[in-house]
C-alpha positions as CSV (number, residue, x, y, z in Angstrom):
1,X,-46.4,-211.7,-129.9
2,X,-43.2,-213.7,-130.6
3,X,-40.9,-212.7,-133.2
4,X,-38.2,-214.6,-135.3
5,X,-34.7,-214.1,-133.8
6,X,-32.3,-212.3,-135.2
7,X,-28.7,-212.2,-134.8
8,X,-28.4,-211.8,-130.8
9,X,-31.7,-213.9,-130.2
10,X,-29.5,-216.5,-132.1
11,X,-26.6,-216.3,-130.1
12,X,-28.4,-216.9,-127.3
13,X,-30.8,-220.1,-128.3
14,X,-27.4,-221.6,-129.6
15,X,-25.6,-220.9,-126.0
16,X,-28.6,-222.8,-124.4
17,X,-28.8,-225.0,-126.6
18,X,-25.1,-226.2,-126.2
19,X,-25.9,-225.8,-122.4
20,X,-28.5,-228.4,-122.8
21,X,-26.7,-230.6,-124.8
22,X,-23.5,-230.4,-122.2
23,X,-25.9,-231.1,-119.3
24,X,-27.3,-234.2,-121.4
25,X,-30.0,-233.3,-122.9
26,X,-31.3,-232.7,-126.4
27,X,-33.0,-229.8,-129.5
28,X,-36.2,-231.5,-129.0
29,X,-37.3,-229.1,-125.8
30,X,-37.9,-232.2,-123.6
31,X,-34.5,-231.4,-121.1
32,X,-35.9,-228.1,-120.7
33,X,-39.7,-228.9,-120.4
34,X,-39.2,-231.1,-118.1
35,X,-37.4,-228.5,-115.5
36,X,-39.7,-225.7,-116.4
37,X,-43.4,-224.8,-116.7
38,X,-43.0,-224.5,-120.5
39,X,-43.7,-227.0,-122.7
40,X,-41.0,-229.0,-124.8
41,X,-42.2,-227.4,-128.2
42,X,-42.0,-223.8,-126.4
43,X,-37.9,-224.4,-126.0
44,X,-38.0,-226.4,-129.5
45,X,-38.6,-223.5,-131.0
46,X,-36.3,-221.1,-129.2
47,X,-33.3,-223.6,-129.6
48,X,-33.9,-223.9,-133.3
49,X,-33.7,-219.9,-133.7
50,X,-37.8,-219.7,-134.8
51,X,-38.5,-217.3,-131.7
52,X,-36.5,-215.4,-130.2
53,X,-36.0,-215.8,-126.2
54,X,-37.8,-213.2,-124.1
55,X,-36.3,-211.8,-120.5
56,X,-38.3,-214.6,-118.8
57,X,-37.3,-217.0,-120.7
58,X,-33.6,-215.7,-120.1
59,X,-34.3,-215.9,-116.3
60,X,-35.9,-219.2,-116.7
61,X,-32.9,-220.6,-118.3
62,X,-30.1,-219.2,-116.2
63,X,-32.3,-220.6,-113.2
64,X,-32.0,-224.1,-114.3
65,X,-28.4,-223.6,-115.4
66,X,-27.4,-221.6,-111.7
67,X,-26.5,-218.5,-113.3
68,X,-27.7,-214.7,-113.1
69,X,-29.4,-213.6,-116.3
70,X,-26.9,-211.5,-116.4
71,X,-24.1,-214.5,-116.7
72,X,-26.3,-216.0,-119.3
73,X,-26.4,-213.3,-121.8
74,X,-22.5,-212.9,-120.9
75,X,-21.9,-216.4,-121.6
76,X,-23.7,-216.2,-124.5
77,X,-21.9,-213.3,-126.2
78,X,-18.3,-215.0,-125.5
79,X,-19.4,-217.9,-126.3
80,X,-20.8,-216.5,-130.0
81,X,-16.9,-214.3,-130.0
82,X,-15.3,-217.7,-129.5
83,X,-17.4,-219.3,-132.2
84,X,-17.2,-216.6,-134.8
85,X,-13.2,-216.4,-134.5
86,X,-12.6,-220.1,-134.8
87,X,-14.9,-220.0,-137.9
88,X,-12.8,-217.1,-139.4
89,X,-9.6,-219.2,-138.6
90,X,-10.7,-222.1,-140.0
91,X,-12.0,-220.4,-143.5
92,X,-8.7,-218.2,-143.7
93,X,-6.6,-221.6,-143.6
């Protein structure tokens, strides 16, 4: 049964999201889908935080990106630090 994402599931469908997007695809699912045995509205919906990434789909995802699933729940987190700080910068200017 999938479940909505909360604040971690987030953090990581927006670090592969902006994986996708960097490696030139889009939100849509199709860059994924079209690497992977799931289907472009499966990765739709984790990308646009409506269910949250399970371990396979963390191993999935590091395996079309080259990394551990380890490195991609890393990446993830620093990637979310790096986000969250230059948010608190920019609303304490």
């Amino acid at each position: 049964m999938n479940r909505p994402a909360g604040a971690f599931a987030r953090e990581l469908s927006e670090h592969l999201e902006l994986l996708v997007l960097r490696a030139g695809g889009d939100s849509s699912g199709r860059w994924l889908a079209a690497r992977t045995d799931r289907g472009k509205g499966y990765w739709a919906s984790i990308i646009a935080g409506e269910v949250a990434m399970n371990t396979n789909d963390i191993a999935i995802a590091a395996e079309v990106f080259n990394v551990s699933p380890y490195q991609f729940v890393r990446d993830a987190r620093a990637d979310h630090a790096l986000t969250a700080s230059d948010e608190w910068n920019t609303a304490a200017r």
